[in-house]
N, C-alpha and C positions, 0 to 999 in steps of 0.2 A: 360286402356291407361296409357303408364309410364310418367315419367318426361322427360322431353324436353331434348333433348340433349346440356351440355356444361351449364346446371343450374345451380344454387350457393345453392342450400338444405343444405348440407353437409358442405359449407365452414363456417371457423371458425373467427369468430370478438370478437376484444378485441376491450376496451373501442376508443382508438384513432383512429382506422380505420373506427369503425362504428360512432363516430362524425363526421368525414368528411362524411360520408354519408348521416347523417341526415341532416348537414347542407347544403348539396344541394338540398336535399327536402324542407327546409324552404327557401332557395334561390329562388327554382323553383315557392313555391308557395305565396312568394311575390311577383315575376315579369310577373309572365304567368297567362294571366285571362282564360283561359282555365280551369286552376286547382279549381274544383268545390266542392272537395271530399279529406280528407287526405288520402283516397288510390290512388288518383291521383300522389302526392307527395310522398308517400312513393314507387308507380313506379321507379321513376325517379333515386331512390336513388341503386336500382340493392338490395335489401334487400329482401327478400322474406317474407311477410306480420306477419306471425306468429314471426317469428326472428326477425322483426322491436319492437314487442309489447314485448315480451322476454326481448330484450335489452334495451326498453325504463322503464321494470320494474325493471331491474338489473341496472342500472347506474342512478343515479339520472338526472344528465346532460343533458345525452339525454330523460329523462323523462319533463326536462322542455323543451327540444327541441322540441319535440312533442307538447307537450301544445301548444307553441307560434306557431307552424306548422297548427294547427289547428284553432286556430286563426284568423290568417292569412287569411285561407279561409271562416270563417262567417263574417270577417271583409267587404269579396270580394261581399258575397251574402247579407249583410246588406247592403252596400253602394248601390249595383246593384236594390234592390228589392227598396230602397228610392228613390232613381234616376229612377225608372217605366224602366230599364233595363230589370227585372225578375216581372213577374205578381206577386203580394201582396202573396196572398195564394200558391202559387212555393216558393216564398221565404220564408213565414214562414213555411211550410210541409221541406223543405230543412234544415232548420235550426235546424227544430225539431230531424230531421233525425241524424243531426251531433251535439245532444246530449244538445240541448238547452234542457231548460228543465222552465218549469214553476215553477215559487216562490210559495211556502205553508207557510202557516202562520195558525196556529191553534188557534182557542177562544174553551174556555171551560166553558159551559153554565151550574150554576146548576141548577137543579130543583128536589128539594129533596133530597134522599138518593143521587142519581145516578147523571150522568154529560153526555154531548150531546158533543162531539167535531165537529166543524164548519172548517171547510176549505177555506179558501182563495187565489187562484189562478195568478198570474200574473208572466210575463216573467221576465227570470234574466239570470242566468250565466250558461254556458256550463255545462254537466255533465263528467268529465274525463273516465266515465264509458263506453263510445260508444265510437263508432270511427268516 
């Protein structure tokens, strides 16, 4: 099956086109609670997914754009999952999904020659590594 007729695969964005692009993805996904997902918002912006992550590694700008984009929407599923909007366990598998990620903290035990490292688990900050 090909590409959809009248696509944008092939078209070409320099930095300033594709910042208004982004920024209506960060627009869409501050004001529409719909937006549950940053492939939600990067719909909206007419970018075709692979070219959104492209340009967001090639221009710094839109790489914070993104960041705050994504944001934006754990901000939507925090507040929604505290507020008993979203069941507890949806919200945190959601969250997980969009790159939260649990805090590690290592101790390192000796005993002997040798050393035991211990792991410590708790939630913190997004991983910029997921989508």
């Amino acid at each position: 099956m090909g590409a959809e007729i009248g696509n944008k695969y092939a078209e070409k964005w320099d930095e300033e086109k594709a910042k208004k692009a982004f920024l209506k993805g960060l627009e869409y996904a501050q004001k529409d609670p719909r937006c549950l997902h940053l492939a939600d918002a990067i719909k909206v912006t007419g970018i075709p997914y692979s070219t959104y992550d492209y340009l967001a590694e090639t221009y710094n700008v839109l790489g914070l754009i993104k960041k705050d984009t994504k944001t934006e929407v754990l901000l939507r599923i925090n507040r929604g999952t505290l507020n008993s909007d979203y069941p507890a366990a949806a919200g945190i598998w959601r969250m997980k999904q969009l790159g939260e990620t649990d805090k590690v903290e290592q101790d390192i035990k000796h005993s002997g020659t040798g050393g035991i490292i211990v792991q410590y688990e708790d939630m913190s900050k997004p991983n910029d590594e997921t989508i």
